[in-house]
N, C-alpha and C positions, 0 to 999 in steps of 0.2 A: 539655450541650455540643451545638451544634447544628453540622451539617455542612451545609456550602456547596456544595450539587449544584446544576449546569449543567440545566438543562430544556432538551432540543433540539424543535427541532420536526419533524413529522412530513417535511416538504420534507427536513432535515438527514439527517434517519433515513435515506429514500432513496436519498439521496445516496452514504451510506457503505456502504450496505447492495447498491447496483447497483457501487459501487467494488469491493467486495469481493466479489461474484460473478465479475466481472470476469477476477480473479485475473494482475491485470500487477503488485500489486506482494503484497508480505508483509502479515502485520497489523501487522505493530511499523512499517512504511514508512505504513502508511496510520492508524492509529494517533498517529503522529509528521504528522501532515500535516492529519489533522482534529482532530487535539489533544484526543484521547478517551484514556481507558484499553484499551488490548488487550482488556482480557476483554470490554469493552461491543460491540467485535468480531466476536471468534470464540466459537463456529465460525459460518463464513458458511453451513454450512446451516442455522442455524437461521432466517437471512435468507431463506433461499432458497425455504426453507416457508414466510414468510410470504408472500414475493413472488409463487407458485405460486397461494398460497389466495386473494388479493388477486385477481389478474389476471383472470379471470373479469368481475369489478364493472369494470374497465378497457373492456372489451367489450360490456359490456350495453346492450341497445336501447333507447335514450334515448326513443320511442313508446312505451314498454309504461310508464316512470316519467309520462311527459306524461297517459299516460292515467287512472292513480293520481292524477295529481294535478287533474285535471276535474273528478273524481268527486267527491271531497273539498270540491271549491270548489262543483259541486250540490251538497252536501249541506249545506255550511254557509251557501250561498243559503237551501235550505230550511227551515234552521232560523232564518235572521234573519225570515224572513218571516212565520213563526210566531209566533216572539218578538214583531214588530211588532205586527202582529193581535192577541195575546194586552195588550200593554200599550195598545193604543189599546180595545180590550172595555172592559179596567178603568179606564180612565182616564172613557169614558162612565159609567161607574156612579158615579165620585165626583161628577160635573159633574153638577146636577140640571137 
């Protein structure tokens, strides 16, 4: 017997989960409003760990990932260039 679960996405998740920090309304009120089960819910601290652990990555200096990602893009320069080099080598050797 298979069961029919809802996959939310992660936008949704947030949603319910800053709702619920919130605390203007109950969970069985917010619950009945995003049309989820209670227990998927509460308790909102366990949201609140999540959103605490998260937040951090919210704030991170977008130069220190730009600079990861240069580096990455030299090195996989340097490897096509290799590659190149290395199939034009062989390529002379088959051509007499």
């Amino acid at each position: 017997m298979s069961q029919n679960r809802k996959v939310h996405s992660p936008s949704f998740k947030a949603k319910v989960a800053l709702a619920a920090l919130r605390g203007e309304q109950t969970v069985a009120e917010l619950a009945s409003r995003f049309q989820v089960h209670p227990s998927r819910i509460h308790p909102p601290q366990a949201e609140k760990r999540l959103l605490v652990e998260g937040a951090p990555e919210l704030f991170q200096d977008g130069r220190s990932q730009e600079k990861a990602n240069e580096a990455m893009i030299t090195q996989l320069y340097q490897q096509i260039g290799q590659l190149t080099v290395e199939r034009d080598f062989l390529q002379d050797k088959r051509d007499p």
